[in-house]
Structure formats: C-alpha cells, structure tokens
C-alpha positions in Angstrom: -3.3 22.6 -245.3 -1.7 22.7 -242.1 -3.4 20.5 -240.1 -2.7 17.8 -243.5 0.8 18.3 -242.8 -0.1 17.3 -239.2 -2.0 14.6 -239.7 0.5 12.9 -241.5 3.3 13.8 -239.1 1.1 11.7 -237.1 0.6 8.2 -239.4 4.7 7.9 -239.1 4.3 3.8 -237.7 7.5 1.6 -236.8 7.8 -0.9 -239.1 9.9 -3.9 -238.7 12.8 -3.2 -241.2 13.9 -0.5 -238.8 15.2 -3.3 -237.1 18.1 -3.9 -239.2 19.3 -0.2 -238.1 19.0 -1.2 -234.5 15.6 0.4 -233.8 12.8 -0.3 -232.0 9.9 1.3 -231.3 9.8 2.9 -227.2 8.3 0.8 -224.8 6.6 4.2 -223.6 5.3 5.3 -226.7 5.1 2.9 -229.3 5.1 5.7 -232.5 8.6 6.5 -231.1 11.9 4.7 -232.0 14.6 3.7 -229.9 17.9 3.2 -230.5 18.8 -0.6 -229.2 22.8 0.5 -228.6 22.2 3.5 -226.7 18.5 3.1 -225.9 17.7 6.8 -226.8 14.4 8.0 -227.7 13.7 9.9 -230.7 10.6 12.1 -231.6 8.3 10.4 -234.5 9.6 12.6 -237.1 13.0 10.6 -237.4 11.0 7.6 -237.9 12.6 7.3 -241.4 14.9 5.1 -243.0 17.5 7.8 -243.6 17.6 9.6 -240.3 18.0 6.1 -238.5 21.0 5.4 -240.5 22.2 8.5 -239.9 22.1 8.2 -236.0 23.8 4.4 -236.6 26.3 5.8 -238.8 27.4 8.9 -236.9 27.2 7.4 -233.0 27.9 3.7 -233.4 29.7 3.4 -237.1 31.6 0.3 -235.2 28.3 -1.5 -235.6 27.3 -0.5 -239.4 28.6 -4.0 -240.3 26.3 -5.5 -237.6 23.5 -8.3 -239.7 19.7 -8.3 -238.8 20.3 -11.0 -236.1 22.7 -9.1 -234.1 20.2 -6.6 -233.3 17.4 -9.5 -233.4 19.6 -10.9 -230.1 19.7 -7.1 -228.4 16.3 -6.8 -229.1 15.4 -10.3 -226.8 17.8 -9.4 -224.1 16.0 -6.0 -224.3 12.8 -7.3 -223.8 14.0 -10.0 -221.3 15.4 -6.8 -218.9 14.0 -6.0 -215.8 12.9 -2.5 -215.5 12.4 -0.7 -212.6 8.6 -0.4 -213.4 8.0 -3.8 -214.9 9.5 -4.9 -211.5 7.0 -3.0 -209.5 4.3 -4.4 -212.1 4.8 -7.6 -211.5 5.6 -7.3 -207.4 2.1 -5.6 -207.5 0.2 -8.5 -209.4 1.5 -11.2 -207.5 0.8 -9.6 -204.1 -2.7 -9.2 -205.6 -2.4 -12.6 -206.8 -1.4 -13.8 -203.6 -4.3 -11.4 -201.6 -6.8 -13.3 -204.5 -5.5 -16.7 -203.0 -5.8 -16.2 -199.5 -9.3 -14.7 -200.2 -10.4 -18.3 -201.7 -8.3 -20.5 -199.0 -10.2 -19.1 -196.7 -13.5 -19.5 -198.1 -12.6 -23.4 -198.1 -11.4 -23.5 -194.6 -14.6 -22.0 -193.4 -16.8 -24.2 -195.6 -15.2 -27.1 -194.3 -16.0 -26.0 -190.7 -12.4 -26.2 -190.1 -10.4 -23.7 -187.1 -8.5 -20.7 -189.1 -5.1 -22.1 -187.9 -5.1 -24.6 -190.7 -4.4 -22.4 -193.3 -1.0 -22.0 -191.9 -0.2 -24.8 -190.5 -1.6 -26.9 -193.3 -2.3 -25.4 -196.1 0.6 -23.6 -196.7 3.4 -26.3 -196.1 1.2 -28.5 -198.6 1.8 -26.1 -201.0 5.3 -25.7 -200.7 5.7 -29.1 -200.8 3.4 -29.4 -203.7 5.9 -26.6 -205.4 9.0 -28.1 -204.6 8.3 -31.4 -205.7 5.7 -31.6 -208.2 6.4 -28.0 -210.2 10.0 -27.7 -209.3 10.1 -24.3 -208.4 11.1 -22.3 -205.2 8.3 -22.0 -202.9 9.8 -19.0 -201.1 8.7 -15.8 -203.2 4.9 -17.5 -203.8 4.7 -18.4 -200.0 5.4 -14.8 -199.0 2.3 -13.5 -200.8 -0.5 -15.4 -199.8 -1.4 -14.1 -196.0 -2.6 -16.9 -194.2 -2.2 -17.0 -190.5 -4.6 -16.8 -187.6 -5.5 -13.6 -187.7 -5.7 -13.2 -191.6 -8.1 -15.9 -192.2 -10.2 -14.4 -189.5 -10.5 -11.2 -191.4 -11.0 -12.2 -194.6 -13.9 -14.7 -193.5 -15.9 -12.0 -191.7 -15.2 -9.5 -194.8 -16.5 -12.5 -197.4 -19.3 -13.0 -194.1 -20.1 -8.7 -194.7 -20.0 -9.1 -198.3 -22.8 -11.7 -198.4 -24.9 -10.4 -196.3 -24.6 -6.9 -197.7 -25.9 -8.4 -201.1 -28.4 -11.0 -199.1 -30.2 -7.8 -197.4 -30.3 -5.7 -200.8 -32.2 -8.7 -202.3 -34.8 -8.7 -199.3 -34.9 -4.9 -198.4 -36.7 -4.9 -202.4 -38.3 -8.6 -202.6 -41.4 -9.8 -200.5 -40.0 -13.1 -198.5 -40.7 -15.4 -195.9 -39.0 -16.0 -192.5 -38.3 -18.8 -190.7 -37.3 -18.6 -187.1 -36.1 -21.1 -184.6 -34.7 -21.2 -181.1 -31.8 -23.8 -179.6 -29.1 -24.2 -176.8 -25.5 -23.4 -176.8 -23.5 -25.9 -174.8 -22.8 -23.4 -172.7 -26.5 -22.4 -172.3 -26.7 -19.8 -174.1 -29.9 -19.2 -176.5 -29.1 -18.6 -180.2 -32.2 -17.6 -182.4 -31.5 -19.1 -185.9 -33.6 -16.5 -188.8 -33.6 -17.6 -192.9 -35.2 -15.5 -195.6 -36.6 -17.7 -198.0 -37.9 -16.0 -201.4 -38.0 -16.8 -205.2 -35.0 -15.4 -207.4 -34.6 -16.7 -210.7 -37.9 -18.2 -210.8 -36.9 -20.7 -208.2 -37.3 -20.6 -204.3 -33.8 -19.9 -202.5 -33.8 -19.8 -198.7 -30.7 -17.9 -196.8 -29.4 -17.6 -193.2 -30.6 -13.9 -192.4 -28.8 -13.9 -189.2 -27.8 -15.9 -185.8 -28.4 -13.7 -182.7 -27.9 -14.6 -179.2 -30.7 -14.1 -177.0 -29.0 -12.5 -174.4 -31.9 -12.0 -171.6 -34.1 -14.8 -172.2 -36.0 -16.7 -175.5 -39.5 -15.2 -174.4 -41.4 -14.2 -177.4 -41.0 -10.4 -177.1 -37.1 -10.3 -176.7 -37.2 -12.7 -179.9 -39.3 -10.0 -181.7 -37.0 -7.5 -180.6 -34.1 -9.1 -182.1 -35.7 -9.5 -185.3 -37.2 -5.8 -185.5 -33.3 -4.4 -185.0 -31.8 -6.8 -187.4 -34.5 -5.5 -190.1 -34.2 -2.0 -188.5 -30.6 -2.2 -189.1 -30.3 -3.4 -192.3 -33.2 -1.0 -194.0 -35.3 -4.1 -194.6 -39.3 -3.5 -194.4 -41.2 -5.5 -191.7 -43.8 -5.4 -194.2 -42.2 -7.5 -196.7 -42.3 -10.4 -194.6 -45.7 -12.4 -196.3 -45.3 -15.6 -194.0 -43.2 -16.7 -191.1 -43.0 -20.5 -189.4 -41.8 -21.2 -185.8 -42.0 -24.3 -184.0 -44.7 -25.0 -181.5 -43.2 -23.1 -178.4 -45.3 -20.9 -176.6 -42.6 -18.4 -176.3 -43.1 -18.3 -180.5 -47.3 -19.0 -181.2 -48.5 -17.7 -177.5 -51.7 -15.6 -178.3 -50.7 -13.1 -175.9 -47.0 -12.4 -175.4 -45.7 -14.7 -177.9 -43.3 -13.5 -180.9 -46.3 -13.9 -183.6 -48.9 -11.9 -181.3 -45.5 -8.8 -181.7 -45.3 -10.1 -185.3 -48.8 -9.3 -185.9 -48.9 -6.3 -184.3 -46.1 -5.0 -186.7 -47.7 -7.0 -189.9 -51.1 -7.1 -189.1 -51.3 -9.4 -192.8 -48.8 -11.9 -192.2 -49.4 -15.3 -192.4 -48.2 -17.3 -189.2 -47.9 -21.5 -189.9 -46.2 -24.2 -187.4 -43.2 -26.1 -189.3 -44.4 -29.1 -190.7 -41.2 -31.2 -189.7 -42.1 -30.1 -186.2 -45.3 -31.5 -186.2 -44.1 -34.7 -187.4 -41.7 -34.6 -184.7 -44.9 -34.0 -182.3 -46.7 -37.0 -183.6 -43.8 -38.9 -183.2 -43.7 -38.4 -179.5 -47.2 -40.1 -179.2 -46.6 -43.0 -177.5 -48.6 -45.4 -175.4 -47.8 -46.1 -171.8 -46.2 -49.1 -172.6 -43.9 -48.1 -175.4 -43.4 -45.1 -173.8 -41.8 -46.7 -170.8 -39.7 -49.1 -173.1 -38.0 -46.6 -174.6 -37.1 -45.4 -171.2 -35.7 -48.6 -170.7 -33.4 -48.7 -173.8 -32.5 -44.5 -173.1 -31.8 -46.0 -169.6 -29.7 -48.5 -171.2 -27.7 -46.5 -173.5 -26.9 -43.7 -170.8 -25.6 -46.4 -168.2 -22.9 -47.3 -171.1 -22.2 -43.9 -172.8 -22.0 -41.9 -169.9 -19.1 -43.6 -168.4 -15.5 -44.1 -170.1 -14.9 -47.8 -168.9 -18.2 -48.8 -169.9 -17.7 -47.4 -173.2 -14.7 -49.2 -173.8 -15.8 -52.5 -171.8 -18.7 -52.3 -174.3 -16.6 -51.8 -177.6 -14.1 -54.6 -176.6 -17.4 -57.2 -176.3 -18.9 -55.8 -179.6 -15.1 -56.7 -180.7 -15.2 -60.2 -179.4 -18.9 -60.8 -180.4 -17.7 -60.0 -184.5 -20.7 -57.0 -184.0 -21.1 -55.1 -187.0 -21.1 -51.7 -184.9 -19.0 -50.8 -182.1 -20.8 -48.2 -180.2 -24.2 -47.1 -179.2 -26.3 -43.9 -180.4 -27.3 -41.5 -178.1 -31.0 -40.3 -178.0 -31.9 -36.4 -177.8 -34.9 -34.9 -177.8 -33.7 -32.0 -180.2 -32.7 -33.9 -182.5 -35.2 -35.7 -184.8 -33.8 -38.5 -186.4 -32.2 -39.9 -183.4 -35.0 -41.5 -181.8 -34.6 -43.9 -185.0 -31.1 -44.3 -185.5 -30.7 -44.9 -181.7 -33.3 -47.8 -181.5 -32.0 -49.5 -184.9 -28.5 -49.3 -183.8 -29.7 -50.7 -179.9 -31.6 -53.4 -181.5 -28.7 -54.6 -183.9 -26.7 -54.8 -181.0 -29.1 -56.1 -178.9 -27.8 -59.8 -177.4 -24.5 -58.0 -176.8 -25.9 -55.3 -174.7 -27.6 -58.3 -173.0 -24.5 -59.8 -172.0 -22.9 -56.5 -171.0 -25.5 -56.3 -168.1 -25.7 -59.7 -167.6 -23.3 -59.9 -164.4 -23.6 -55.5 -164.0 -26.9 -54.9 -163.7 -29.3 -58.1 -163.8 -32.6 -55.9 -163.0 -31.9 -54.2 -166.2 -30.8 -57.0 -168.5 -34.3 -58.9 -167.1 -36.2 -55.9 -168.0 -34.8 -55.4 -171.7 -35.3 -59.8 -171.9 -38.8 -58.4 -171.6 -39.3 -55.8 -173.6 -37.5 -57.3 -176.9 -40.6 -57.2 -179.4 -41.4 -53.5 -178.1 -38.1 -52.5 -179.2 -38.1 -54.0 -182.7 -41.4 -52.5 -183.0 -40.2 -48.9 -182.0 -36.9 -49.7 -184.1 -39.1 -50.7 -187.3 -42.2 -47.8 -186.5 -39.4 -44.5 -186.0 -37.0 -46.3 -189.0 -40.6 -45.2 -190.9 -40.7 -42.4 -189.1 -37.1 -41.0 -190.2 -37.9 -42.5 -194.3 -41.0 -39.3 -193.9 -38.6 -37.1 -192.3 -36.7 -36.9 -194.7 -39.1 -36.4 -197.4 -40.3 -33.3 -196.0 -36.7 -32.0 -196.1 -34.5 -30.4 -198.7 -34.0 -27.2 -200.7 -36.7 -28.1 -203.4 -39.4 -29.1 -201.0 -42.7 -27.4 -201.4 -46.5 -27.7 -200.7 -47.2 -30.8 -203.3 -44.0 -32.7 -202.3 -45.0 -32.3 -198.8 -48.9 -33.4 -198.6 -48.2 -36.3 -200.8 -45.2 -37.8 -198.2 -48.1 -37.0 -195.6 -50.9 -38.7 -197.5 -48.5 -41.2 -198.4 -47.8 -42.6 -194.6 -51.5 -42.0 -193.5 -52.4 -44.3 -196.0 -49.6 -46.8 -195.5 -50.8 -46.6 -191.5 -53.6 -48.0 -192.4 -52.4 -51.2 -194.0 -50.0 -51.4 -191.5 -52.2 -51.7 -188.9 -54.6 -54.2 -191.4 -50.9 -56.8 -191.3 -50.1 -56.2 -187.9 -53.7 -57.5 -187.1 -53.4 -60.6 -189.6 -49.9 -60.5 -187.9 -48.4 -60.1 -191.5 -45.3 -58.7 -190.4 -43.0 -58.0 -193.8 -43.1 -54.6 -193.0 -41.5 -54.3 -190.3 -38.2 -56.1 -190.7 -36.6 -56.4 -187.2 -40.2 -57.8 -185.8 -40.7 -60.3 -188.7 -37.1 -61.9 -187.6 -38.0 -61.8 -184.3 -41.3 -63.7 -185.2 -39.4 -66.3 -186.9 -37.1 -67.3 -183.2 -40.6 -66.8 -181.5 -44.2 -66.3 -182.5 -44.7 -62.5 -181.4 -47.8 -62.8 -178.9 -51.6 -61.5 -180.4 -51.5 -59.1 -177.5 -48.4 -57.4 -178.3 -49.8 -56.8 -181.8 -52.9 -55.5 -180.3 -50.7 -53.1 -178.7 -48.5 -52.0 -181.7 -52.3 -52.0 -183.6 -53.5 -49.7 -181.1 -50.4 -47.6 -181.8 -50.2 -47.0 -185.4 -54.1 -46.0 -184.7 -53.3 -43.7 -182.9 -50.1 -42.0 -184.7 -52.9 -41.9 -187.9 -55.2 -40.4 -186.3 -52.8 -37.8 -184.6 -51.0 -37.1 -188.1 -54.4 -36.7 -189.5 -55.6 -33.6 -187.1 -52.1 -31.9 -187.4 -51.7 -31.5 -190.7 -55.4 -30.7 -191.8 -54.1 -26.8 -192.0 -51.0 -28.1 -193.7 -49.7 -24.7 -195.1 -45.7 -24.7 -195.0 -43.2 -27.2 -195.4 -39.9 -26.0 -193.9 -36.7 -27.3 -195.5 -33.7 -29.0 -193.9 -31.7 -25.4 -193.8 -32.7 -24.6 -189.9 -31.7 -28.4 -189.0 -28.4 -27.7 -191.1 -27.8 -24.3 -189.3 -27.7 -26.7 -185.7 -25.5 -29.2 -186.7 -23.3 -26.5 -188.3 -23.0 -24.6 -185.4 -22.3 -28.2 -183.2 -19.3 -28.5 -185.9 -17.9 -25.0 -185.6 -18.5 -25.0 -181.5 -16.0 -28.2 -181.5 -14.1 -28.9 -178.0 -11.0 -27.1 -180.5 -13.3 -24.1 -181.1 -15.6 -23.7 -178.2 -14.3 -19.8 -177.6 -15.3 -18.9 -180.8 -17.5 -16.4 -180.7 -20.2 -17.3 -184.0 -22.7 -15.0 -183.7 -20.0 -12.0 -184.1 -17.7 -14.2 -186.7 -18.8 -14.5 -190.0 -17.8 -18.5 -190.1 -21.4 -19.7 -189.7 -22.9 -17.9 -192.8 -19.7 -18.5 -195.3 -20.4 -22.6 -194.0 -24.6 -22.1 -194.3 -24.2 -19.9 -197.4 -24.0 -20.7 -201.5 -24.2 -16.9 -202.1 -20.2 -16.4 -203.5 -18.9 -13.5 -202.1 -17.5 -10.1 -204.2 -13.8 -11.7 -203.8 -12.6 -8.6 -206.5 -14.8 -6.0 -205.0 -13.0 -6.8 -201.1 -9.8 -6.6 -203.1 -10.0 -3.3 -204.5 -10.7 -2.5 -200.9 -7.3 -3.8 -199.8 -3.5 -1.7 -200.0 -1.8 -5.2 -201.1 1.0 -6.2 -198.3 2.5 -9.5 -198.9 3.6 -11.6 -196.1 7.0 -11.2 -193.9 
C-alpha cells in the first residue's frame, strides 16, 4: 500500500494552468515548480493547485490580481536569462564549434596544396568580411574560436595525416593487398621512395599512399627493402599479406641479386613481382632511330638555349607576341616525366617559324639545322601526341587488366595501318605531317624512315607486354607532381616526409574529425 502511495507521489506532472499562479516547472528538475517572482523551488508534493495559491497569496498577495500574460512575459524574460551554466554551455559549444571549423579549414588548405599561413592570413579575414557584410553580425566572438595560425594548421593536418593512416594500416594489417613502389628525386637530391597499398573494399579496388620515406643512405635495393620491412614492422602489418608488388625497371628494384624484389622474395617467397605497365610504355617510347633520335636532340637543344636564360625567355615571348602566336612559351622536356616528350614537341612544332626567326640572327648553325629537320619534328610531334592518347588510357583509378590489354592491342593494331599510309604516303593520321605535305611533298625517303620507325615501336610494344600482368594507375604519377606542388620555391623547407600534408592532398580517406576532437581540452583563440 505504501509503495501505491509512492508511486503516485511520483505521477505529480506540471501542467500549464500553473502558469496563471506564477509557476513553472525548475529548469533542474522538470517535476518541480518554481515560483517565477521569487524563483524558489518547491518539492513535487506542492505541485497542486491549492498549495501554489497559497505561496502567491501569502509571499506576493501584491500580484494576486496579476492576468495569465503577466506571468506569460516573466516566463520569456526567464527563459531569455543568461545563467551562469547556460553561459558555460554555450562558451563550450562554440569553442567546440570553432575547434570543428578549424579541423575542416585545414583539411582544405592542405588539399589545395596551399602553405598553412593562409588560413590566417586569408581565410580568416574573408570570413570576417563575409560576416560583417553579408550576415551582419560582429565577427569578433566567432573569429576568436576558430584557431587558425601557423602553427595550428600544422597540427591539426598531421593529427587528420595520423588519423588516416591509423585506419589505412587497420584495413591492410587484416586484408591481403598489393604494393606499388617507386623511386624519384627531391630538388635538393634527396631520394624519396613513394609506397601505395592497393586492395578491394566494398567490392571495388581502392589504392592508398602507404607512406613516403626518404632514402636517406642511398636508393639501392636492400636499403629500399629495409624501409618497407620497418614501415610494416611498425605498423603490425604482415609481409605476408602483400600478394603482388610492381616497381619500375631499375635494377636497384628487379636486380636478381641485390635488388628490392630478390629481399622481397626472400621475406614472401609467394609474391608476385610485375614491371609497371606505364613504364614499359615509357620504355618503348624511348626507341628511337639514330636519326630521330638526334632530332629530338636538336629541338631539346633548342628549347634549353631559350628556357634556360631570362632574356631569351622574354626576347622569345615578346616575338610570339608580335607574331599573334597562339602560345607564348616553350615546354620543357624531362625524362621523368612521361607526357612531356609529347607536349614539348606539339608545343615546339606550333611555334615552329617563330623559333626559326628567334635564331635566325643568334644562332644561324642551329636555325639551319631545325630548317632541316622540319618533317622529323612533325613526325615525332604526331607519333608521341599518339603516344600520350595510350598513356593515358592506361591511367586512372578504375584501370584494370581488360582496360589495359585492349588500349595495348588497340595501338599495335593501329601501328600497323599506320605504317600501311605512311608507305602509300596517306598521311591523315598524322595531322602536323599531312599540313606540312600540303606546303611540300614530304620526300619517299623520309617516310621510309618514319615506316621503319613505327615497325620498330610495334614490334618492341609487342615483346614487352607479352607477360602483361599489372596495370599501375595514375596515383604514383599524382604522388610526384603533388610533392613538386607542396616543395614550391614558398615551401621548399617543408619537411613532407615527417608532415602529414602529402597524404591529407593524396588521400580521399576522411579523417575521424569528432574522434581528434574528443581528444582536444577546447581553447579558443586569444
């Protein structure tokens, strides 16, 4: 009987006709009422009619008279009141708030590539002014909670950096994967080794940056073994796991002896070693003929004498003014780079009569020898334009065995008519040599010559890829023009194998923003 009696103690609710007494329930404890005048609390058993009316009889009998919306109005200014706590509440969200939006800034500033300084110096004014103008309200308070100097941006890229590559290792320390490796140079000579995972999640075929590493002795294949066994040491990641791996051609990487595969296979005896498809393109793009080989010489030659020096740069751009040119500026050609050998001889061949004329008066031995060599140059600007157009076939994230031997098969049988119109001298495939035809009949021998060498690049593509195994996506070629960006003349002390910059850029993986948070005593700005 006793607990009844309890139990409904208990059910007493506030209902809204306590109102017109000047009652409320607590903000504390909502089955308690409150007294709006003197804002004391009561205990749940005088949540009844009579004993409120008591309390506004007996303490405030000058407000008996008082209507419903009198104590409607003391109820909103009693809400609208600023509590000590609700103060601290609301300080604590927007610093979290704040700590939310400086997480996010600066995973766009180091997406974009961009230094860290920006956040402050750009970002931050915009969105004052954005504020001030747009939403009409004081920057000031908002301003101070979002930390975005120097220093801050720094940290919070190489937490978001740990985050994602804390769940990146979880995924591959459970999950058989492949790993592609390449090797490059630093402008200040330094060797960085370049590593991706790439393995199926979701039932489609994801590739990550595992890690950069400098090689800090030499690129030789056991110190690159070395780097990759601590790495997967390190992170608790099996060697085992590792089904395939692809490496470019180097002999410091496939050497039978003391290249990084023979350690590999000592460590994986199973694995399956392939050479990167894009790199055997690369290879067979190489194969020239004496001829063309010393041709491009001649236009690399060229190009140097007017990129490498200021003047001539600017000598040049003022001609290619004067002349109405369509471009102002040459294209350098670099070995490492595999579409250049294309865009350098299409951009040299556009500009051709002007880079004539710049040597004209300069340099006449040269400007004879290019007079001389003008159909070999539309040829190689035609020949590595079709070069590029299978280049990029075999690149991108959805690239895979089918997608890659049909682009191959593709070419080997477009070689062949090439070299069947080149011989009727049929020349509609090769754009810049057909024009040139039209101002002068290009000669039978130089067609034999071109002949010759489309042969040749057929039969050279053919022996390369009769193992085709692997096709290696554009990610490894993305990782070296992302670190060119991030090692800008602005940025060049940055140090991105220790700075997390270069996977947030590399990376679609989003990192744990709320988890990093949690992490974090909030401190707004000063």
């Amino acid at each position: 009987m006793a607990t009844q009696q309890q139990a409904k103690k208990k059910c007493k609710q506030y209902i809204m006709e306590y109102l017109k007494y000047g009652f409320v329930s607590a903000p504390q404890n909502q089955q308690q009422p409150m007294c709006l005048l003197c804002e004391k609390v009561f205990s749940n058993e005088a949540m009844r009619p009579s004993r409120l009316l008591e309390h506004l009889t007996k303490i405030h009998s000058d407000k008996v008279d008082k209507n419903i919306a009198y104590f409607q109005s003391l109820r909103e200014k009693f809400q609208k009141r600023k509590t000590i706590g609700n103060m601290f509440a609301s300080t604590s969200q927007q610093s979290t708030d704040g700590l939310r939006a400086s997480y996010n800034i600066s995973l766009l500033i180091a997406r974009s590539g961009k230094p860290h300084a920006i956040g402050e110096e750009l970002i931050l004014p915009a969105v004052r002014k954005v504020l001030h103008t747009v939403v009409h309200k004081s920057p000031d308070q908002i301003m101070k909670a979002i930390p975005l100097s120097d220093n801050s941006v720094q940290r919070r890229v190489d937490e978001m950096a740990e985050n994602i590559e804390e769940t990146l290792c979880n995924i591959l320390a459970a999950t058989e994967f492949s790993l592609h490796l390449d090797e490059f140079t630093l402008p200040g000579n330094e060797s960085l080794l370049l590593a991706y995972g790439c393995f199926v999640k979701d039932e489609k075929l994801v590739q990550k940056l595992l890690f950069a590493r400098q090689l800090k002795i030499d690129p030789k294949g056991e110190s690159v073994f070395n780097v990759v066994e601590n790495f997967f040491k390190e992170k608790n990641i099996p060697l085992s796991n590792i089904l395939a791996c692809a490496t470019d051609g180097a002999p410091s990487m496939i050497g039978r002896h003391r290249g990084f595969i023979s350690f590999l296979k000592k460590a994986v005896p199973g694995v399956l070693t392939v050479h990167c498809v894009i790199h055997k393109q690369h290879l067979v793009a190489k194969n020239l003929s004496g001829r063309l080989y010393k041709s491009m010489n001649t236009v690399i030659t060229a190009v140097n004498k007017i990129k490498a020096h200021s003047l001539n740069s600017r000598l040049f751009r003022q001609l290619c003014i004067d002349n109405d040119e369509e471009f102002e500026r040459l294209l350098l050609h670099t070995e490492v780079r595999w579409l250049s050998n294309g865009n350098c001889l299409k951009r040299f061949y556009s500009l051709f009569d002007t880079v004539v004329e710049f040597f004209q008066d300069s340099n006449t031995g040269l400007c004879d020898d290019l007079k001389n060599i003008k159909d070999d140059i539309a040829y190689l600007s035609d020949i590595f334009t079709k070069f590029n157009e299978v280049n990029l076939e075999l690149q991108g994230n959805d690239v895979n065995l089918i997608k890659v031997k049909s682009a191959i098969s593709t070419f080997l049988s477009k070689c062949k008519l090439f070299k069947r119109n080149l011989a009727r001298h049929e020349l509609y495939q090769f754009p810049s040599l057909c024009e040139l035809d039209k101002e002068k009949s290009i000669s039978d021998d130089d067609l034999q010559v071109y002949c010759a060498h489309v042969e040749e690049l057929q039969r050279d593509m053919s022996e390369r890829f009769q193992d085709l195994l692997f096709a290696k996506n554009t990610r490894l070629e993305r990782g070296f023009s992302a670190v060119a960006l991030l090692l800008s003349k602005q940025r060049n002390r940055l140090r991105i194998t220790e700075r997390g910059d270069l996977r947030l850029l590399l990376s679609e993986l989003q990192p744990d923003v709320e988890k990093l948070i949690s992490l974090h005593q909030v401190q707004p700005s000063h």
